[in-house]
N, C-alpha and C positions, 0 to 999 in steps of 0.2 A: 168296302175299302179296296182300293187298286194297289196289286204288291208294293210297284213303282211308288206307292205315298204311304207304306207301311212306317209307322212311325215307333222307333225303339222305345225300348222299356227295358227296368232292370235286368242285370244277366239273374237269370235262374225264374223271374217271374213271369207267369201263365198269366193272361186273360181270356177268357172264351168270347170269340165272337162267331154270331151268323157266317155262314158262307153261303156260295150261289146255290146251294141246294143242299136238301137234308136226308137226302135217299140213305147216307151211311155214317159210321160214327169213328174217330177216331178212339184208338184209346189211351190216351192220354190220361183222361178221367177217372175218378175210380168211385164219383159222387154220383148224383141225379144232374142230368145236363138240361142243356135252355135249346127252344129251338125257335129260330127264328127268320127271317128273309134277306133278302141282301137290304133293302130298304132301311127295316129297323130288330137290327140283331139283338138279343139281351145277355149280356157278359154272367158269365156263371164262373162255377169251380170245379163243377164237376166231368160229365162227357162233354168231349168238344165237338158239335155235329157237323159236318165236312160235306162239301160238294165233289166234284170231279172237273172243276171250270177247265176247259180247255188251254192248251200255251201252247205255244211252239218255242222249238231250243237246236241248237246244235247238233245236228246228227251225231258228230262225233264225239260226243262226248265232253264237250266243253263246254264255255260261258254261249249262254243262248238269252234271246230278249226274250222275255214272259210277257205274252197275249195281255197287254193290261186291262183291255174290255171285259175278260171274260175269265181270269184267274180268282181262282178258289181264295177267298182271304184265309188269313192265317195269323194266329198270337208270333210275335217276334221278341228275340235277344241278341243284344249284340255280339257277337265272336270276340271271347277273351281267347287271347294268344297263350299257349301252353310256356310257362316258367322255364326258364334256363339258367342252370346253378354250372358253376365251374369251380373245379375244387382246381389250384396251383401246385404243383410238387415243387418247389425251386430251389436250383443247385447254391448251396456258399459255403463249395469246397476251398482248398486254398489257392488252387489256379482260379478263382474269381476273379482274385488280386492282378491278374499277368495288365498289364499294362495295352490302354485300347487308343491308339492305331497299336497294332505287334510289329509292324512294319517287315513281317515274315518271319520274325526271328521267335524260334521256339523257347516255350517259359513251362516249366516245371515248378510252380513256385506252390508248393503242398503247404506247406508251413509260415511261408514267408510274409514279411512285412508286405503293404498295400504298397502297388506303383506308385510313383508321384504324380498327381496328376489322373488323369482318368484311368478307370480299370475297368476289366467286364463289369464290378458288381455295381459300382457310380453308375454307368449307363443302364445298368439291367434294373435296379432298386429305383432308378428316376424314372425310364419307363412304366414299369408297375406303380409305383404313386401317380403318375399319369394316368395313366390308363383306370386307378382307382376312381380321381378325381373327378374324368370327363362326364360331365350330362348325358353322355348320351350310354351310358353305360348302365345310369343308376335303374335301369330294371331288371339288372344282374343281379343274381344271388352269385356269391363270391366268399371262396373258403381259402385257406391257404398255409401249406404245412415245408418246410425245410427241411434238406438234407446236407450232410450225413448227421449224424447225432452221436456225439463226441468226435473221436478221432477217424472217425467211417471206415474203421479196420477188421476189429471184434463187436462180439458181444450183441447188445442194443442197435449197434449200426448196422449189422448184418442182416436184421428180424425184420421180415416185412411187416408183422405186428408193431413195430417202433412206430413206423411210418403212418398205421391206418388211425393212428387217434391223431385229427386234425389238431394242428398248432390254433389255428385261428376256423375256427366252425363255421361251414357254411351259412349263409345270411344274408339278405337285402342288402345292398350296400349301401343303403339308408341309415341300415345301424352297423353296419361290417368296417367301413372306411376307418377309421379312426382306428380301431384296434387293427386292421392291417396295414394301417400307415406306421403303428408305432413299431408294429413286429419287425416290419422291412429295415426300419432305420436301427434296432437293434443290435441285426446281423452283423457278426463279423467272421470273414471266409475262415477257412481250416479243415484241413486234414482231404481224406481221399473221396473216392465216387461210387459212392454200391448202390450202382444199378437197377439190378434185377431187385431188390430187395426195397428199393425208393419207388419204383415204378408197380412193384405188386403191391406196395404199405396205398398208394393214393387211389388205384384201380379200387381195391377193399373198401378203401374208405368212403368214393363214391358210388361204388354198388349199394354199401350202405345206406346211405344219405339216399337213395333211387327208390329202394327198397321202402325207406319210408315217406316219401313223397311220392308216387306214382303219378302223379300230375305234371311230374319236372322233367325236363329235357338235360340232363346230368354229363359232364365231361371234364376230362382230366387234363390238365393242360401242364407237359412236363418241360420245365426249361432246365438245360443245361450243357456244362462250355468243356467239358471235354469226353474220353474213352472210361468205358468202368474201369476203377483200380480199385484197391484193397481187399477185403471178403474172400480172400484165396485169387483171386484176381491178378496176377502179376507179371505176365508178358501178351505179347500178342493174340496168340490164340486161343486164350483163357477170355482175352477181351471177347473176340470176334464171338465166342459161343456163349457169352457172357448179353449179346445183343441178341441172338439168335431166340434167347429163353427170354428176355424181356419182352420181343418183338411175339413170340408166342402168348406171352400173358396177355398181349395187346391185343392180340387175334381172336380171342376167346370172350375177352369183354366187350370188344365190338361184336360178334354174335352171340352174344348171349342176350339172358331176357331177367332185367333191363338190359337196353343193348348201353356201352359205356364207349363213345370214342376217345380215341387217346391223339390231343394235339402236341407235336414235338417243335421245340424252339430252341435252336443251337446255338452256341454264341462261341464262336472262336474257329479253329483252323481243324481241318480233317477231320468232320464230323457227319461224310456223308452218309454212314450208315446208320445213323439215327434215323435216315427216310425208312429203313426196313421196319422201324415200330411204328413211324407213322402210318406207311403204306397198311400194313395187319393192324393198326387200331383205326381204320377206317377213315382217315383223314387225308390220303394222297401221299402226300411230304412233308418231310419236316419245311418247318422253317428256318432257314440256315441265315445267320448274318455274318457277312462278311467283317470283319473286326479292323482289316484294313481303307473301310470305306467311312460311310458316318452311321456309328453304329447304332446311334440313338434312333435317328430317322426310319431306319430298316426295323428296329425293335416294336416302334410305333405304329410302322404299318402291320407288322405281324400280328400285333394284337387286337388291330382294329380290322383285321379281316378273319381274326376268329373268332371276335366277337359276331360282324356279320355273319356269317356261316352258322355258327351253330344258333345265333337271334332270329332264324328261320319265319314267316309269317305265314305259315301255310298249316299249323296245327291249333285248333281251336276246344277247348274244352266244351264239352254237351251240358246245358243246367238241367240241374237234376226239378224233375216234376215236383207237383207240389204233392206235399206227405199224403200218403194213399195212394197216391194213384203209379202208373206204369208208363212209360214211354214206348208210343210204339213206333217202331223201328221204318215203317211203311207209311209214314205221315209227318217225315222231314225233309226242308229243302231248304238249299244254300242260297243268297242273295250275296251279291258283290255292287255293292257302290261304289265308283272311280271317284277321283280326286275331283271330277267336274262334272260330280249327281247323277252319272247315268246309272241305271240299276237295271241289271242283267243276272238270269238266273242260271249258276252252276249246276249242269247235270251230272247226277250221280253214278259213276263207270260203274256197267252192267257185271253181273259175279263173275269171279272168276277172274277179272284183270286185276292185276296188280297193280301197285301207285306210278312202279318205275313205267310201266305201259301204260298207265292211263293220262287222261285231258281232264277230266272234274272231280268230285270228290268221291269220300270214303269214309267209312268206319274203321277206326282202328282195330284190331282183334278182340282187343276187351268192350266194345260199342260204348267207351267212354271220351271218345273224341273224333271229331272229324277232320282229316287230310283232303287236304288238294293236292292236287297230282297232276303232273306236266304242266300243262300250256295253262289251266287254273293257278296256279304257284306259282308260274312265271309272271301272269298278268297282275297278280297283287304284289307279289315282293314289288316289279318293277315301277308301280305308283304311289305314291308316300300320303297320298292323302286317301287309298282305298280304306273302305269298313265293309267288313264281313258280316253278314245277320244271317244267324240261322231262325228260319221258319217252322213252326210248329202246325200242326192237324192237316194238312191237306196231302193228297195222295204224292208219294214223292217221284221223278220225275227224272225217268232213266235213260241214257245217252244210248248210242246203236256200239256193240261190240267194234274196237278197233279193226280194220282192215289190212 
């Protein structure tokens, strides 16, 4: 069998076959193996016996064509893309309510009836049922909790434990939609903005939820439309240090392990330093909408370029062997199929480079998933009909150190 006509099978399921020689053995296996010719190979369960067929690839470490004469056959699964859950922190304090266009004019409406007419939360609750709704969304897992809770002054509002028990639990949004459709249209705006204490309650809550998935790609996506108030909170420079330690919690979950980025979505006027927790929870910038423009539109694309970004296609979970046996580390290699069947083989970056330095792939630290890295990542995000197979038993097949 030539890689190039490798035909997939279920993720996680092993077949043994023949390769072009049987000088050594993979260990895959942990049974009695079959050993056979390229001719006529016999599928077993146990060792997988492995050639050295020759390829040629990429010196530098990227997607390389594989020798299809003379490459070592190999058991194949197709690359499942690593899960990505977003938990929501979303603001529906009382300036919710301030009236969208503001047309400049500043609103302090803490307590106040709803504008007439559109308000931040009309625009901000229709984007998020949008964004709920689209197809192209439904392989999100999607959580999603409010603040403040009561009057966002004392008490419960202040606890960032308020905050980490999710309102609506992370979920498929296969079964999520519905109950976070009915939460959103529940809300009604009120009271003040705590911060530091909404922003540590959803951080918590998705390290949690990380902690128990180790498979999922986990982030926090904080929208809100003004400055902290209340929680001691009460002029200027209470605010400004009040972002300072936010923007710190946010630095700490983006390196940490899980690492947690924190996306920021502003909605309203002088909200630039909201990019300070974006910038330290690893995500660049906030996303600021202009409230004077069409707010909807700007919300829509915010959400659909964070969906993109953290929907990442460049991390593949590893199927685990089949019971007994062991995976060995020395006897995997990546396959990339473009949208128009060519099948070219990603070389593994030599030890020592890291993802942001390297062209092909990787193991992650815990050898439960494989990364692409640079110009590998760039050539499959940017083809919509690429598939990924990772190959099993045959010697794996490593790039030249970056120069």
């Amino acid at each position: 069998m030539r890689l190039g006509h490798v035909a997939p099978i279920l993720f996680g399921t092993f077949i043994a076959l023949a390769c072009g020689s049987n000088d050594d053995e993979s260990k895959v296996g942990g049974g009695t193996g079959a050993t056979g010719n390229t001719n006529s190979g016999t599928a077993a369960t146990g060792n997988i016996n492995t050639g050295n067929g020759s390829t040629t690839g990429n010196g530098s470490g990227g997607a390389g064509s594989v020798d299809q004469g003379n490459a070592c056959t190999s058991t194949s699964a197709d690359g499942q893309a690593i899960p990505v859950d977003l938990f929501f922190m979303v603001d529906t304090t009382g300036s919710m309510n301030c009236p969208v266009p503001d047309n400049g004019m500043q609103c302090d409406m803490v307590n106040g009836p709803p504008a007439t007419g559109e308000s931040r939360w009309t625009v901000v609750s229709a984007a998020l049922k949008a964004f709920i709704a689209d197809p192209q969304n439904q392989t999100l897992g999607v959580g999603l909790r409010f603040f403040p809770d009561g009057n966002g002054n004392t008490g419960s509002a202040c606890n960032a434990a308020t905050y980490a028990m999710g309102g609506v639990q992370i979920g498929p949004l296969s079964t999520t939609a519905a109950p976070l459709t009915t939460a959103i249209t529940m809300q009604r705006p009120n009271g003040n903005t705590p911060t530091l204490a909404s922003l540590t309650g959803a951080i918590n809550h998705a390290t949690m939820w990380a902690n128990a998935n180790p498979t999922h790609r986990v982030a926090v996506v904080y929208a809100t439309d003004g400055q902290p108030n209340g929680c001691g909170v009460n002029n200027d420079a209470q605010r400004d240090a009040a972002i300072q330690q936010a923007a710190a919690v946010a630095l700490k979950a983006a390196l940490g392990t899980p690492a947690i980025p924190t996306y920021v979505l502003g909605v309203g006027p002088d909200l630039d330093n909201l990019n300070t927790i974006a910038s330290n929870g690893g995500t660049k910038a906030a996303f600021l909408v202009d409230t004077s423009q069409d707010a909807a539109a700007q919300l829509s694309a915010a959400l659909g370029s964070i969906r993109s970004t953290t929907a990442v296609d460049c991390e593949y979970t590893i199927p685990a062997p089949p019971k007994g046996s062991t995976l060995a580390e020395g006897k995997v290699n990546v396959a990339y199929t473009s949208g128009a069947g060519t099948v070219t083989n990603i070389l593994q970056d030599p030890t020592g480079v890291t993802c942001d330095k390297g062209s092909g792939w990787q193991y992650n630290a815990a050898k439960t998933q494989i990364l692409l890295c640079g110009k590998a990542c760039s050539d499959v995000k940017a083809d919509k009909g690429a598939k990924v197979q990772v190959l099993f038993g045959c010697d794996t097949m490593v790039g030249s150190p970056p120069k």
